[in-house]
C-alpha positions as CSV (number, residue, x, y, z in Angstrom):
1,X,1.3,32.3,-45.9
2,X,0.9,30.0,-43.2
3,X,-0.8,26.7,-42.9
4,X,-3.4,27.7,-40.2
5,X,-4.2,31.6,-41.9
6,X,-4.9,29.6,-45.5
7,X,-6.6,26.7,-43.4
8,X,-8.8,30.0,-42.0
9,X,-9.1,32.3,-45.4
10,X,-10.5,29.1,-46.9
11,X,-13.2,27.9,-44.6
12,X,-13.9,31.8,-44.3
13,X,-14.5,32.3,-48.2
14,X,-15.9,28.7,-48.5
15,X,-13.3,27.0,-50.8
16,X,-13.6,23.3,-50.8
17,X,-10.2,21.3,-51.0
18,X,-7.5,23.2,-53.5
19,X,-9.9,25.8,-54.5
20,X,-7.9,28.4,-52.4
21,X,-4.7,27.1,-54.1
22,X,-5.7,26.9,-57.8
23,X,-7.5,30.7,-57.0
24,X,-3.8,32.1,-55.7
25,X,-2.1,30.4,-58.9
26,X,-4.3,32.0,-61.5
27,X,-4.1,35.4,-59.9
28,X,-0.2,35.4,-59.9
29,X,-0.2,34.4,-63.4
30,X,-2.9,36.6,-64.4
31,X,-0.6,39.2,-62.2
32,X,2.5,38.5,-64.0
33,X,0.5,38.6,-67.6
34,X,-0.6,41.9,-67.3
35,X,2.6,43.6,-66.6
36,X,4.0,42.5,-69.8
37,X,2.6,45.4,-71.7
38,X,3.6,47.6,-69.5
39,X,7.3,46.2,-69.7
40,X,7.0,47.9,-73.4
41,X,4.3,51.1,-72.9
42,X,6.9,52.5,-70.2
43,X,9.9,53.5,-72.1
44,X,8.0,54.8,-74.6
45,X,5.3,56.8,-73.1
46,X,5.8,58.7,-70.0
47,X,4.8,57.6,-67.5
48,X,2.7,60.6,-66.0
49,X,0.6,60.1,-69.5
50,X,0.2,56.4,-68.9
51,X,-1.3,56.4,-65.7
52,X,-4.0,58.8,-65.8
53,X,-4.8,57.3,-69.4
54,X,-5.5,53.4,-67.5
55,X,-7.3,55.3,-64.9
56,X,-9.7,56.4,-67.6
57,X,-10.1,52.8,-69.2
């Protein structure tokens, strides 16, 4: 992402200072977290059972 689109996403959603930053980090590990279950649930449940099973949750 450039400088001047995070500069504009920022003041747009009013972060102050690293707010934007420290937001982008915990959602990409919160991102990479929750695929770890699915690493496992995948070869062991099909997958067109999985699916509309989370859809349901």
């Amino acid at each position: 992402m450039s400088e001047p689109t995070r500069k504009c996403m920022a003041t747009e959603l009013g972060f102050h200072r690293n707010e934007l930053v420290q937001f982008q980090t915990i959602f990409t590990v919160g991102n990479g977290i929750a695929l770890l279950p699915f690493m496992y649930l995948f070869p062991w449940v099909p997958m067109h059972y999985l699916v509309p099973a989370l859809d349901l949750l």
